[in-house]
matplotlib code that plots the C-alpha trace (Angstrom):
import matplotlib.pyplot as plt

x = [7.3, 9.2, 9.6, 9.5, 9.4, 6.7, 7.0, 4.7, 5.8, 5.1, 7.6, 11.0, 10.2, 9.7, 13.3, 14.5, 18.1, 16.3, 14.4, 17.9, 19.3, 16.2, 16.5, 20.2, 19.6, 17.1, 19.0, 22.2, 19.9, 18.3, 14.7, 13.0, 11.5, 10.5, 7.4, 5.9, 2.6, 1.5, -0.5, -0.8, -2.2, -3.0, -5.7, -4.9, -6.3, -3.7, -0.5, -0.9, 2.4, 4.4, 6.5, 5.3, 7.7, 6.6, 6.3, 8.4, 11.2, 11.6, 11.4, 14.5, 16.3, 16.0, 16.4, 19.5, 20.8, 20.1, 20.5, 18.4, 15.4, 11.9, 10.5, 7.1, 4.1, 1.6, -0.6, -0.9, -5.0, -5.2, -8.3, -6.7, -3.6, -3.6, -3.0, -0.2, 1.6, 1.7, 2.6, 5.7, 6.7, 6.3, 8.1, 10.7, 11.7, 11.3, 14.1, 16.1, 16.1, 16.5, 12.4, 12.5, 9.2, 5.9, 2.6, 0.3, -3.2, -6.1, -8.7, -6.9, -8.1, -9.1, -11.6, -13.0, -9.1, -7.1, -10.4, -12.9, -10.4, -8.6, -12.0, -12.2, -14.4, -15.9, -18.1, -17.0, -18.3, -16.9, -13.6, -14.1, -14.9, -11.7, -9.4, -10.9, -10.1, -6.7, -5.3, -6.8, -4.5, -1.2, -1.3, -1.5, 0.8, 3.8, 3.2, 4.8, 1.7, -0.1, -3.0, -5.8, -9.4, -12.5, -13.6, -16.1, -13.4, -10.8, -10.1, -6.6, -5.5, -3.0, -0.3, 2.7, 4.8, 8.1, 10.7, 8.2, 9.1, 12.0, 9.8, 7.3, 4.7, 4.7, 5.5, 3.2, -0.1, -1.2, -4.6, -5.6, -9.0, -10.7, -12.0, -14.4, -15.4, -16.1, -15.3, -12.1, -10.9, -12.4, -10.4, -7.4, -8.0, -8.1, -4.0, -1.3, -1.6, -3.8, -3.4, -5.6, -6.5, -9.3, -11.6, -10.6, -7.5, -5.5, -2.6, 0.4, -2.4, -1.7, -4.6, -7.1, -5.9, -9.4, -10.3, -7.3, -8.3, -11.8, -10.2, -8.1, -10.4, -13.1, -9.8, -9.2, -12.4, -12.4, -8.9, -10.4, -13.6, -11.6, -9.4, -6.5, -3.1, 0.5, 1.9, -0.2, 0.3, -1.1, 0.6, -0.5, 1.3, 1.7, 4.3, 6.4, 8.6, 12.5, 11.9, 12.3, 10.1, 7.3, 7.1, 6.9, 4.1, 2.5, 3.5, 3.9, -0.1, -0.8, 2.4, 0.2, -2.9, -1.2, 0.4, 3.3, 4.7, 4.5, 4.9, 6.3, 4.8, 4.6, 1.3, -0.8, -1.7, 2.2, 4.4, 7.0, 4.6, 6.6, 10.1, 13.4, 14.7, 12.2, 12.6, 15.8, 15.8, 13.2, 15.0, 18.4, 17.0, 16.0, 13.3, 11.5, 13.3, 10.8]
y = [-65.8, -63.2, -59.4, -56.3, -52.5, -49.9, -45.9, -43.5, -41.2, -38.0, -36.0, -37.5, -39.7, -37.2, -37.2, -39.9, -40.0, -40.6, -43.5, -45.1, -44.6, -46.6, -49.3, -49.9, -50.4, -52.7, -54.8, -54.8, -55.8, -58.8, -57.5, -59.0, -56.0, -52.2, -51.2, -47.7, -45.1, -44.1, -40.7, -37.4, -35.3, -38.1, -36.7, -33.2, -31.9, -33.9, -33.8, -30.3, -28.3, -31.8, -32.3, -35.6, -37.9, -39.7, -42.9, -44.3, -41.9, -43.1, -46.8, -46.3, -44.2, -47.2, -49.8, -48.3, -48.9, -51.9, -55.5, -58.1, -56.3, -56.5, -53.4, -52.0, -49.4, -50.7, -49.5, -48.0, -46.6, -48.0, -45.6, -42.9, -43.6, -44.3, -47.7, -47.5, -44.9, -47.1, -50.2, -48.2, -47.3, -50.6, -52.7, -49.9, -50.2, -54.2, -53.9, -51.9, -54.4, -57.5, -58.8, -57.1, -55.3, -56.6, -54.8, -53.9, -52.1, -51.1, -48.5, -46.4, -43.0, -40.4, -40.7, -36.8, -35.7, -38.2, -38.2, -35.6, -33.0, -33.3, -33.6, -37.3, -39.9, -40.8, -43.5, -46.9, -48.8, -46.6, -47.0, -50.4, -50.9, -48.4, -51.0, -54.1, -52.8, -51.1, -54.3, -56.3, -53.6, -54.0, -57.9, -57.0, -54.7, -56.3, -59.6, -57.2, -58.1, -55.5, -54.5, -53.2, -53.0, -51.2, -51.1, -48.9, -46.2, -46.8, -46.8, -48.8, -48.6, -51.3, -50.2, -52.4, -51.3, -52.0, -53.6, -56.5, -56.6, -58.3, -60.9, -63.3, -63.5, -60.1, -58.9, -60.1, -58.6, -58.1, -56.4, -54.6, -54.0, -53.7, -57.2, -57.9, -56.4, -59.2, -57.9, -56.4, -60.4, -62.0, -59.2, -60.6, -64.0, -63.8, -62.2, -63.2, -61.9, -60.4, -57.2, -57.1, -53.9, -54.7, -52.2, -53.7, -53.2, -49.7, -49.2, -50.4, -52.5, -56.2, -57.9, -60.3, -63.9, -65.0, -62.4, -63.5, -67.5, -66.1, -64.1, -66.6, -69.7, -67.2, -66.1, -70.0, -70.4, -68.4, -69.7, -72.9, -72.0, -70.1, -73.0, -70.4, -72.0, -71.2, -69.2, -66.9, -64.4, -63.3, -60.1, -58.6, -55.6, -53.7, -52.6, -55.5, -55.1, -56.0, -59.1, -62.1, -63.5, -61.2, -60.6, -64.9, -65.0, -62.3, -63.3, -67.2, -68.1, -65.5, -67.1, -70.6, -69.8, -68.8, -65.2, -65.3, -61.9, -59.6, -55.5, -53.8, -50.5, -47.2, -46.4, -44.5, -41.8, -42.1, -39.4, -41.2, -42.4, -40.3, -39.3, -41.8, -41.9, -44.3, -46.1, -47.0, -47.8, -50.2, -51.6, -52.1, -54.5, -57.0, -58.8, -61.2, -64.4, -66.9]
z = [108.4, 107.1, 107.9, 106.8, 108.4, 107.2, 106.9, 105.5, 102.6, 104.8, 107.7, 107.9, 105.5, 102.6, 101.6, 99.7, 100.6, 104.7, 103.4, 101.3, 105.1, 106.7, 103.9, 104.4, 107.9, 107.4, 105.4, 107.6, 110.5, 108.5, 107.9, 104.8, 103.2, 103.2, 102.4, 101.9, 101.9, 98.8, 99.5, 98.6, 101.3, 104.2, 106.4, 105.7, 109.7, 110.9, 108.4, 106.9, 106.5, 106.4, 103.4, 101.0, 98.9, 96.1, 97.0, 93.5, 93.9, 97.9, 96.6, 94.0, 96.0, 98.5, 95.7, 94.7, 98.0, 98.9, 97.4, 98.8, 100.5, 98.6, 97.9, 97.5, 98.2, 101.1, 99.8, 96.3, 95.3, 91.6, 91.1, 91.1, 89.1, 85.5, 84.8, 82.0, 83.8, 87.2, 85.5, 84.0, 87.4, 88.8, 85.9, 86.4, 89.4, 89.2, 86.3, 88.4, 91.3, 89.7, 90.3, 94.5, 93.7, 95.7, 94.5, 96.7, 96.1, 97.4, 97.5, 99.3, 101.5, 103.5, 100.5, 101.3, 101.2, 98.9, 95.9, 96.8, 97.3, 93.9, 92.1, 91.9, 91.9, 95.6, 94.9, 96.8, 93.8, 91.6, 92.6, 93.4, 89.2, 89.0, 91.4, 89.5, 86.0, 86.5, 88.5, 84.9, 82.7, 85.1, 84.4, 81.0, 80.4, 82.2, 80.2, 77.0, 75.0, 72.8, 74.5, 73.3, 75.9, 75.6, 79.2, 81.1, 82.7, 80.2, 76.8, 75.2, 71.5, 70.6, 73.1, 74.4, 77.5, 77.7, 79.2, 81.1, 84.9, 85.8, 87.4, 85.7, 84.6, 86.9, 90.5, 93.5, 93.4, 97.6, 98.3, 101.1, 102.9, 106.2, 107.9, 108.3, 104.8, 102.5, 98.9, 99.5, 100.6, 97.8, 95.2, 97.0, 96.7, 92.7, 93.4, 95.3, 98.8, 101.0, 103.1, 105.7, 108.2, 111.1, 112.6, 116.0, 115.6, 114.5, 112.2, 114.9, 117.3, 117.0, 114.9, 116.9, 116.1, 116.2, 113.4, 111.4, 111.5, 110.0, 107.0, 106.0, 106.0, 104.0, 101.8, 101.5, 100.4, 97.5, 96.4, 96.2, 93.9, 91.8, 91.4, 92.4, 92.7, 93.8, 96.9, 98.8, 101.0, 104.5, 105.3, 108.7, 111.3, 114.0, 116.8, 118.2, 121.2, 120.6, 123.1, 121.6, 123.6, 123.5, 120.2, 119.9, 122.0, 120.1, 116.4, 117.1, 117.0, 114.1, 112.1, 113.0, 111.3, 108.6, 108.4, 105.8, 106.3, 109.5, 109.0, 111.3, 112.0, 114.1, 116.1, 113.8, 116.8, 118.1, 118.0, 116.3, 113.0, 110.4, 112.7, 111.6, 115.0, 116.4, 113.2, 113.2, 117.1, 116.0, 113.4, 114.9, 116.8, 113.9, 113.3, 115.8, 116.4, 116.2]

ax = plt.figure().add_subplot(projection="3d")
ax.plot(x, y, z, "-o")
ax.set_aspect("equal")
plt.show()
């Protein structure tokens, strides 16, 4: 199992040179990765009046810092991005790290704040077709081929983006989605990794391991009828205590049935979600040891 720390893009967080601090330290204290928010406005009730980084800038500032560390968004909405625009910032960034970019997508939300309330689509199937065809156009555009796709949300005249990604045939694709959701878990089993969230368990609350054993045989599943091959990832997360011990018996059975990566996060309704103080205090005292 390996490990990485999570921070939104929001608060302290906002400023890239603070998140080049947070990934030095988690490099120093032998964490596996960094991974950030990609949103805009959040839930806008809750986070109004508190600044927001891009989430691309914050990842090179913390690329340029840092040797060994993967680096990535968790988790980026493909429908509202334009796909040749993203897949230059992703190959980017991979060039600029030497192949330490993971990809992760999703639909993404608060749908009324993050879509509705720039004017854009709000349909679930909708952006569901928007997802499905703009994770088709990355794959094709960091291969360096000429592309050229007449889909039904967008259009692509004989274009070829350059330089490919460092990594090939491309970076890691991870997808996220809520379990016990069934579609979002058969999108991911088509990529490289899946990201689940559960709705019995918040952002920071340690996933039910019986849950988990579910997802991944139904993930399995799929794998196996689409005659899917190579590695695969099951990234879960949540708040760990910095006792050895503890965070074994917590992490131990989930690394068991299969979790690959764990993501250390803040409680989503704690105080210290988006302040680098708690952060660092976390990170300073490494990864689990299990």
């Amino acid at each position: 199992m390996r490990f990485s720390i999570n921070i939104p893009n929001f608060g302290d967080f906002a400023d890239a040179r603070t998140v080049a601090r947070v990934a030095v330290a988690a490099e120093q204290a032998g964490w596996d990765g960094l991974f950030v928010w990609d949103h805009v406005v959040h839930d806008k009730a809750v986070q109004r009046g508190k600044p927001f980084g891009d989430p691309w800038m914050l990842l090179t500032a913390a690329a340029l810092a840092t040797e060994r560390i993967r680096l990535g968004t968790l988790v980026t909405p493909v429908a509202r991005r334009r796909p040749h625009q993203l897949a230059r910032q992703v190959a980017t960034l991979d060039v600029l790290t030497g192949g330490r970019v993971t990809f992760a997508a999703g639909l993404g939300g608060p749908v009324d704040d993050e879509y509705a309330g720039f004017g854009e689509p709000t349909d679930p199937r909708v952006l569901a077709e928007l997802l499905d065809e703009g994770l088709g156009l990355l794959g094709r555009y960091w291969s360096g081929e000429r592309v050229t796709h007449t889909g039904k949300h967008f259009h692509v005249d004989d274009a070829q983006l350059l330089p490919v990604t460092a990594q090939r045939p491309r970076p890691p694709v991870w997808i996220a989605g809520f379990w016990p959701n069934r579609p979002p878990m058969r999108r991911a089993a088509r990529w490289d990794g899946a990201v689940p969230l559960f709705q019995s368990a918040k952002h920071g609350e340690i996933p039910p391991l019986e849950e988990f054993r579910e997802l991944v045989a139904y993930v399995q599943k799929h794998r196996e009828q689409h005659d899917a091959r190579g590695a695969f990832d099951f990234v879960l997360g949540g708040a760990t205590p910095g006792d050895d011990a503890k965070a074994r018996d917590l992490l131990g059975p989930l690394r068991d049935a299969g979790a690959t990566w764990w993501d250390e996060r803040q409680l989503q309704t704690g105080p210290g979600l988006d302040r680098l103080d708690p952060v660092l205090r976390r990170i300073e005292q490494g990864p689990p040891r299990l």
